[in-house]
LUMGURO-244045 format. One record per residue: x, y, z of N, C-alpha, C in turn; residue in three letters; residue number from 0. Coordinates in nm, 4 decimals, padded with zeros to 6 digits. Example, Ala and Ser with C-alpha at 12.3 -4.5 7.8 and 13.67 -1.06 7.14 Angstrom:
// residues 2
01.3190  -00.5690  00.7800  01.2300  -00.4500  00.7800  01.3200  -00.3300  00.7800  ALA  0 .
01.2850  -00.2250  00.7080  01.3670  -00.1060  00.7140  01.2900  00.0030  00.7870  SER  1 .
This chain:
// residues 86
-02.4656  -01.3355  01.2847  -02.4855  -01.4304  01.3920  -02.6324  -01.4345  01.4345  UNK  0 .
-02.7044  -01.3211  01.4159  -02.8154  -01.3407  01.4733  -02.9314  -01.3768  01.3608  UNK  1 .
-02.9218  -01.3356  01.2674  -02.9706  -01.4170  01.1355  -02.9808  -01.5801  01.1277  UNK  2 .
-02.8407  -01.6567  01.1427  -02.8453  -01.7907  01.1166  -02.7997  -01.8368  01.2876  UNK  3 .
-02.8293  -01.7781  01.3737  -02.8001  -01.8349  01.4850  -02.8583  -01.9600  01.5607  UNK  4 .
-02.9945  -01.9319  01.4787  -03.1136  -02.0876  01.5031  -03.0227  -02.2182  01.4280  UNK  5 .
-02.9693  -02.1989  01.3096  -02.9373  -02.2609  01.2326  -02.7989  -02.3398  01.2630  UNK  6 .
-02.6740  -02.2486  01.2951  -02.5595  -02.2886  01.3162  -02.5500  -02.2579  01.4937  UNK  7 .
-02.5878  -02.1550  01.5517  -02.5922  -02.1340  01.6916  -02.4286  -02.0251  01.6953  UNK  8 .
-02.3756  -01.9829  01.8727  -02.3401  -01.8646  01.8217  -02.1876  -01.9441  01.8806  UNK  9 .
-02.1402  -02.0621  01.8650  -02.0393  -02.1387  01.9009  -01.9457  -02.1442  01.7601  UNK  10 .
-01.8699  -02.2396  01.8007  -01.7841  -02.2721  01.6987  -01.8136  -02.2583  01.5783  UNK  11 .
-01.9475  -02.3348  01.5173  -01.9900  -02.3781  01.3868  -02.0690  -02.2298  01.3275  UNK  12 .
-02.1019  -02.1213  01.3911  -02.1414  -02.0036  01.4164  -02.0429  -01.9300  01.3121  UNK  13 .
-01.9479  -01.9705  01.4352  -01.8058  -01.8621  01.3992  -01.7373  -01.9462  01.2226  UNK  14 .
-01.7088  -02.0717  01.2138  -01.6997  -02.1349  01.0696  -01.7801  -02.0762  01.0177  UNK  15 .
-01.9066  -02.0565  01.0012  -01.9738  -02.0124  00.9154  -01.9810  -01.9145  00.8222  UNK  16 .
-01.9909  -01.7782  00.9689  -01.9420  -01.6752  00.9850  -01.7826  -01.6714  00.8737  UNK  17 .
-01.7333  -01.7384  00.8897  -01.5899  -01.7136  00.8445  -01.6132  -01.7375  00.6395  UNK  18 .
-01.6719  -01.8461  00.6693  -01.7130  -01.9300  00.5132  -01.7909  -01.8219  00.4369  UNK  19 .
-01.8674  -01.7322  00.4865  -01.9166  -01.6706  00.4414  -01.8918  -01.5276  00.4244  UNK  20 .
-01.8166  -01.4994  00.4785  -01.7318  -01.3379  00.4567  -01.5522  -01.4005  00.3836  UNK  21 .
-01.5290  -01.5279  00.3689  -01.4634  -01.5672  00.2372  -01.4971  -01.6043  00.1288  UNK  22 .
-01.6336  -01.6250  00.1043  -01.6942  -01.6365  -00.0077  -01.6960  -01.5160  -00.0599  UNK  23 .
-01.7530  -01.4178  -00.0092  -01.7431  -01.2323  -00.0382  -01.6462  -01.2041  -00.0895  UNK  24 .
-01.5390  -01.2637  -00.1018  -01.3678  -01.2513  -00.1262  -01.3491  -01.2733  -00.2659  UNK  25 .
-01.4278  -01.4124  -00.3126  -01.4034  -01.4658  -00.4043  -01.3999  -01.4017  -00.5389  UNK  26 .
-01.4625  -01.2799  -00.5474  -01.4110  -01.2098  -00.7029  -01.2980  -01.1304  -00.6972  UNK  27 .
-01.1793  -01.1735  -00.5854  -01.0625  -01.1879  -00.6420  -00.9905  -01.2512  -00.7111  UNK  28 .
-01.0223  -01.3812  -00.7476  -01.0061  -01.5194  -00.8582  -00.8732  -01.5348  -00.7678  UNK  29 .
-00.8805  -01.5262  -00.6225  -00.7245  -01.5232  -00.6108  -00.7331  -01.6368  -00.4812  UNK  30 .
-00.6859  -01.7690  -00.4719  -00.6868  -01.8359  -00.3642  -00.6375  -01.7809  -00.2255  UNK  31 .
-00.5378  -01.7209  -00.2466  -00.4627  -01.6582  -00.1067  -00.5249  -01.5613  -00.0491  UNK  32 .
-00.6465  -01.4875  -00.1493  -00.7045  -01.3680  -00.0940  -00.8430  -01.4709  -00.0160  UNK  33 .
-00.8844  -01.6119  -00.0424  -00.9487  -01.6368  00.0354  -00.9502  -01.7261  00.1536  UNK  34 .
-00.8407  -01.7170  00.1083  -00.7850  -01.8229  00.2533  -00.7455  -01.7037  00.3927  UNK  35 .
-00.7073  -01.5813  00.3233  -00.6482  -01.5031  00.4284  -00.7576  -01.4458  00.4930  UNK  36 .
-00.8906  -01.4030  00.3656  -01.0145  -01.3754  00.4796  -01.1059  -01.4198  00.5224  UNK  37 .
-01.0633  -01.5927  00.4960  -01.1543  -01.6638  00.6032  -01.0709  -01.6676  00.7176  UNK  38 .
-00.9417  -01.6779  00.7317  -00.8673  -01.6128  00.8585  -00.9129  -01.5299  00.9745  UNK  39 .
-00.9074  -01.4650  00.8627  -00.9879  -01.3026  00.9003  -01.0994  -01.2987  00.9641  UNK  40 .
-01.1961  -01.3831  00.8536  -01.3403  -01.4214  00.9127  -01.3735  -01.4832  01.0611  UNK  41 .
-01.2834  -01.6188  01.0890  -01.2441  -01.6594  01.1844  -01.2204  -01.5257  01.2945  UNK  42 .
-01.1440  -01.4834  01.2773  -01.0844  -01.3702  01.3804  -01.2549  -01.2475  01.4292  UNK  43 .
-01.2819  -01.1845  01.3282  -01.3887  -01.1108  01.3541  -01.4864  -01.1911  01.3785  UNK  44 .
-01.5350  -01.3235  01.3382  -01.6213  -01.4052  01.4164  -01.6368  -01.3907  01.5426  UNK  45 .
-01.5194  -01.4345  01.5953  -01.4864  -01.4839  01.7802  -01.4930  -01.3650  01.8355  UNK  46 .
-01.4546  -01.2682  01.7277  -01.4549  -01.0875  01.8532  -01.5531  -01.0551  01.8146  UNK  47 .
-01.6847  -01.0730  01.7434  -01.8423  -01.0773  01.7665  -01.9119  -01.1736  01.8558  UNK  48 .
-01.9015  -01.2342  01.8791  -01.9106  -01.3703  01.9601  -01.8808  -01.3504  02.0871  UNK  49 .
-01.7397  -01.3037  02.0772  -01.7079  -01.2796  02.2713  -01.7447  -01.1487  02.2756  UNK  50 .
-01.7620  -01.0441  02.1973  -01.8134  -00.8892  02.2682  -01.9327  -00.8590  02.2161  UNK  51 .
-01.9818  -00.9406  02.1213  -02.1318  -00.8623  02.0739  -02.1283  -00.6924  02.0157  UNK  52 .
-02.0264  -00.6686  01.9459  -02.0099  -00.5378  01.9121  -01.9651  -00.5295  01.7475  UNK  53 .
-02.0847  -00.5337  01.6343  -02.0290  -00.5180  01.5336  -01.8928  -00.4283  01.4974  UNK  54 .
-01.8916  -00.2743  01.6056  -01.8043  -00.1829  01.5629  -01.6891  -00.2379  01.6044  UNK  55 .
-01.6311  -00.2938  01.7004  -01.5242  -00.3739  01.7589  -01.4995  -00.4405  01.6443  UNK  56 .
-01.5228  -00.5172  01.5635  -01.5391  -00.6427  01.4512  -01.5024  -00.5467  01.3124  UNK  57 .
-01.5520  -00.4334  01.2987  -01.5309  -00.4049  01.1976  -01.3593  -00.2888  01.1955  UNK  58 .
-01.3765  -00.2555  01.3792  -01.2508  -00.1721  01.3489  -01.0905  -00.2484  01.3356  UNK  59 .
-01.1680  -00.4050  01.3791  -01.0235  -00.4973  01.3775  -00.9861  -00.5660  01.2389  UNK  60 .
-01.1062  -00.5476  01.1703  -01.1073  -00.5499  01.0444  -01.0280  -00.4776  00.9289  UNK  61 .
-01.0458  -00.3078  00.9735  -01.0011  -00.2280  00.9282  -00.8255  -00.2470  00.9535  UNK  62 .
-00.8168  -00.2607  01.1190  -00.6471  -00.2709  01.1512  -00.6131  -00.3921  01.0701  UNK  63 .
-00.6183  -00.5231  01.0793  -00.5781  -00.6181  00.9902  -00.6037  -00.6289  00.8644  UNK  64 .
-00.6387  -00.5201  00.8078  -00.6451  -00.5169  00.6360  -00.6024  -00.4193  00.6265  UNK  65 .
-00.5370  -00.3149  00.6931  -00.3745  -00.2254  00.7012  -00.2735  -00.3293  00.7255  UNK  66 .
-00.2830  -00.3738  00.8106  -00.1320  -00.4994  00.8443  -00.1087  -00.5387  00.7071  UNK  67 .
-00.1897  -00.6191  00.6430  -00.1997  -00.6982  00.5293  -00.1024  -00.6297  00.4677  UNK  68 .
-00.1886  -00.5030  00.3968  -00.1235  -00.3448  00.2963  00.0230  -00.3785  00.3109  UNK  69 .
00.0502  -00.3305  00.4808  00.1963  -00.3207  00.5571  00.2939  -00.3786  00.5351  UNK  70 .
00.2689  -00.5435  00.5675  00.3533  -00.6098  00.5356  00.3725  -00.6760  00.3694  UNK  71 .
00.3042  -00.6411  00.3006  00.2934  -00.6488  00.1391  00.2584  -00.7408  00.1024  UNK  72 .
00.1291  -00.7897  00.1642  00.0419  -00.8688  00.1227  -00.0695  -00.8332  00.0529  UNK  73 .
-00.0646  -00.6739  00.0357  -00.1613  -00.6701  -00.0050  -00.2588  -00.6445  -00.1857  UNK  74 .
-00.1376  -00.7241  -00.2449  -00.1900  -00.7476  -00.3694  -00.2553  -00.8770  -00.4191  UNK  75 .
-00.2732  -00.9709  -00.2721  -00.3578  -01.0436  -00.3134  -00.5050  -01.0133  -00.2613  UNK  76 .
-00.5100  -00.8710  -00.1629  -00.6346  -00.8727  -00.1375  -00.6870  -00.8111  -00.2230  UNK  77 .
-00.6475  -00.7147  -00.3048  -00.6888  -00.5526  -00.3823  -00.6321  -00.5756  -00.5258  UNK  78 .
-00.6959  -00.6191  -00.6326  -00.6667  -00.6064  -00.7584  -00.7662  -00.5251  -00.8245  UNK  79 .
-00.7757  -00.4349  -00.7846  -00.8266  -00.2892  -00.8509  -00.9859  -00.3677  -00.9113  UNK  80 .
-01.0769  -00.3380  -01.0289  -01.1674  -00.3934  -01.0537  -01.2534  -00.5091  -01.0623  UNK  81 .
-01.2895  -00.5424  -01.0899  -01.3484  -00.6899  -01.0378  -01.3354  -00.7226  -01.1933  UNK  82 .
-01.2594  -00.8122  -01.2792  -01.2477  -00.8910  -01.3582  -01.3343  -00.9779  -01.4440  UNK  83 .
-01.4144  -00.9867  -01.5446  -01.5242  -01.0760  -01.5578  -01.4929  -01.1466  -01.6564  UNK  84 .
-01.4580  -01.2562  -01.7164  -01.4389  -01.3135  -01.8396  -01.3020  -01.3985  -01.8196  UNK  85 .
């Protein structure tokens, strides 16, 4: 946020951004659902950087909702073991 904050600002289009861009990070899962769920995600830790200004807040809700994921057995579209090339 504070990097592209001149750019997008620390509102809505902030937080999209924010989101677009920690689902792009996703993408060498070759897996659509794994990036749809963490631009979700992205969305979510956006707004709780945004409203508290606390990377560690952001990253520990991170951590809890990518256990949920695990939990409820979603989580073989986030985690396919190596990164795939070819």
């Amino acid at each position: 946020m504070q990097r592209y904050g001149e750019l997008f600002g620390c509102g809505w289009k902030g937080v999209v951004a924010s989101a677009l861009a920690f689902s792009f990070a996703h993408i060498t899962y070759w897996n659509p659902v794994a990036v749809f769920l963490t631009f979700a995600g992205g969305l979510l830790f956006a707004a709780t950087y945004v409203r508290t200004r606390s990377i560690i807040l952001s990253g520990i809700e991170h951590a809890l909702y990518g256990n949920l994921i695990f939990t409820i057995g979603l989580g073989h579209y986030i985690y396919s073991g190596a990164v795939r090339i070819g």
